[in-house]
C-alpha positions as CSV (number, residue, x, y, z in Angstrom):
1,X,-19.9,-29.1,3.7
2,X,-21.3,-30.7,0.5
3,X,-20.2,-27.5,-1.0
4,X,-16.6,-27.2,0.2
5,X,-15.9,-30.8,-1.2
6,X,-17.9,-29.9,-4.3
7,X,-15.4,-26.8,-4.9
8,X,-12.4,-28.7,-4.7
9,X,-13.9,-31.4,-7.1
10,X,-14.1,-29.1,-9.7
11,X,-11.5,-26.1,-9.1
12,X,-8.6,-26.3,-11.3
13,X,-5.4,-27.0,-10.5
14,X,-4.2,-23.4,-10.1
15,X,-7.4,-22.6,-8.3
16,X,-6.0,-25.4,-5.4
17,X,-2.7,-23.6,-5.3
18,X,-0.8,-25.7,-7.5
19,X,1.4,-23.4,-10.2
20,X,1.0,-25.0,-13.5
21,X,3.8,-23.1,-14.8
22,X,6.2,-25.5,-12.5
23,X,7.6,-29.5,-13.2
24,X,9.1,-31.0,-10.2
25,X,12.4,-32.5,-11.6
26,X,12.9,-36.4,-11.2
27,X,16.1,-35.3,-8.0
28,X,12.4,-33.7,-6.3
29,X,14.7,-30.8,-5.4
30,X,14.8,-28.4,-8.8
31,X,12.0,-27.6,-11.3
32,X,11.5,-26.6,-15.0
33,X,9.6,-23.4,-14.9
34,X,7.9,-21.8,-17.9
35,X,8.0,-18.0,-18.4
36,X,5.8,-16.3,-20.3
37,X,7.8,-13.7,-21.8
38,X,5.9,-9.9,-23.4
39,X,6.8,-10.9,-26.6
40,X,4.7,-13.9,-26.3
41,X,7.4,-16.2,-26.5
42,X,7.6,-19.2,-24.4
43,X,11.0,-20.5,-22.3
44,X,11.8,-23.0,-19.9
45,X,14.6,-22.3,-17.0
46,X,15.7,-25.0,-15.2
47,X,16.0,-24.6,-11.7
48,X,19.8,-24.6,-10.2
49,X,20.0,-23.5,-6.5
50,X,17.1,-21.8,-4.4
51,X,18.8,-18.3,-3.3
52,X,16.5,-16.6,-1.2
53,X,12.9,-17.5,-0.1
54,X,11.5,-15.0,1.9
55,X,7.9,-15.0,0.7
56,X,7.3,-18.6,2.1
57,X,7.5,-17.8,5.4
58,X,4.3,-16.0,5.9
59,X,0.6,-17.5,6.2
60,X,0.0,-14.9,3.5
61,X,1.4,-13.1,0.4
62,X,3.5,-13.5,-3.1
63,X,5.2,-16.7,-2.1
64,X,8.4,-15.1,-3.6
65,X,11.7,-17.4,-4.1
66,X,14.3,-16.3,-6.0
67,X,16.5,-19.0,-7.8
68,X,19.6,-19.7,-10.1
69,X,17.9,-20.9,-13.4
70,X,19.2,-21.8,-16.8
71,X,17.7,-21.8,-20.0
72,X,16.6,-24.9,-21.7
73,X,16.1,-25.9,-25.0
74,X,15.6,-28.9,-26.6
75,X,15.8,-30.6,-23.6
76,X,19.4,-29.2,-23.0
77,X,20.9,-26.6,-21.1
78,X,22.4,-23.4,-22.7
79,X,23.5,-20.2,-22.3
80,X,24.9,-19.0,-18.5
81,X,22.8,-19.2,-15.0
82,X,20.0,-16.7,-14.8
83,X,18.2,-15.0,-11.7
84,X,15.0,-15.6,-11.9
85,X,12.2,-14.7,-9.4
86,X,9.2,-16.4,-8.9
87,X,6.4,-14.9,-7.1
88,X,2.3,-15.1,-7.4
89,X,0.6,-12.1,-9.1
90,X,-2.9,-11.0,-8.4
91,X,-5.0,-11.5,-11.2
92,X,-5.8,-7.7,-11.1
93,X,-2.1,-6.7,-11.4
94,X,0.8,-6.4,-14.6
95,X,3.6,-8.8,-14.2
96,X,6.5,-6.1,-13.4
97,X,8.0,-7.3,-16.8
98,X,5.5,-5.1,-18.4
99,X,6.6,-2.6,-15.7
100,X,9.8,-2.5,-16.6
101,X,9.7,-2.7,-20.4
102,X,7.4,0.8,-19.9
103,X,10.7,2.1,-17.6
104,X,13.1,0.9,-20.7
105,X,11.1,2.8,-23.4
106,X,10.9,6.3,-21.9
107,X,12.6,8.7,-23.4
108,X,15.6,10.1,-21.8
109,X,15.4,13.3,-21.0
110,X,18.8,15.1,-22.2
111,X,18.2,18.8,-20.8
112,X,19.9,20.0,-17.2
């Protein structure tokens, strides 16, 4: 037991489940998320409207939720409404952004 309460004394946040990538707006319904983008390059997307949650119905897995976002910057909204899914990634897998950057590059095959 004294190790149980000892491990969540000093686990870090994301180790206890929270996502530090997520703010929980002052309405305590929306969030600013932070993406990581391939280039490096950091954005925010506010949350607008929770579409489709189907990964938080099960005990285990991605937690998947897929939401209307915009972009924010400066502290102000621009640009039009997003889809943006959010989902938990094993530490041993590539985010599919990688995934599909590979699937972008490839070189089309002309020949039939």
């Amino acid at each position: 037991m004294i190790h149980f309460f000892l491990s969540l004394t000093y686990a870090r946040i994301d180790q206890l489940g929270w996502d530090p990538t997520m703010t929980l707006l002052d309405d305590g319904q929306n969030f600013d998320i932070r993406v990581d983008g391939v280039d490096g390059a950091q954005r925010i997307y506010r949350t607008l409207e929770l579409l489709c949650c189907p990964g938080l119905r099960d005990i285990r897995g991605k937690g998947t939720r897929v939401w209307k976002a915009i972009l924010v910057q400066n502290n102000e909204v621009c640009g039009d409404p997003v889809i943006l899914k959010d989902a938990w990634v094993d530490s041993d897998h590539r985010p599919e952004g990688y995934t599909l950057d590979e699937i972008h590059t490839l070189p089309l095959n002309t020949e039939t």
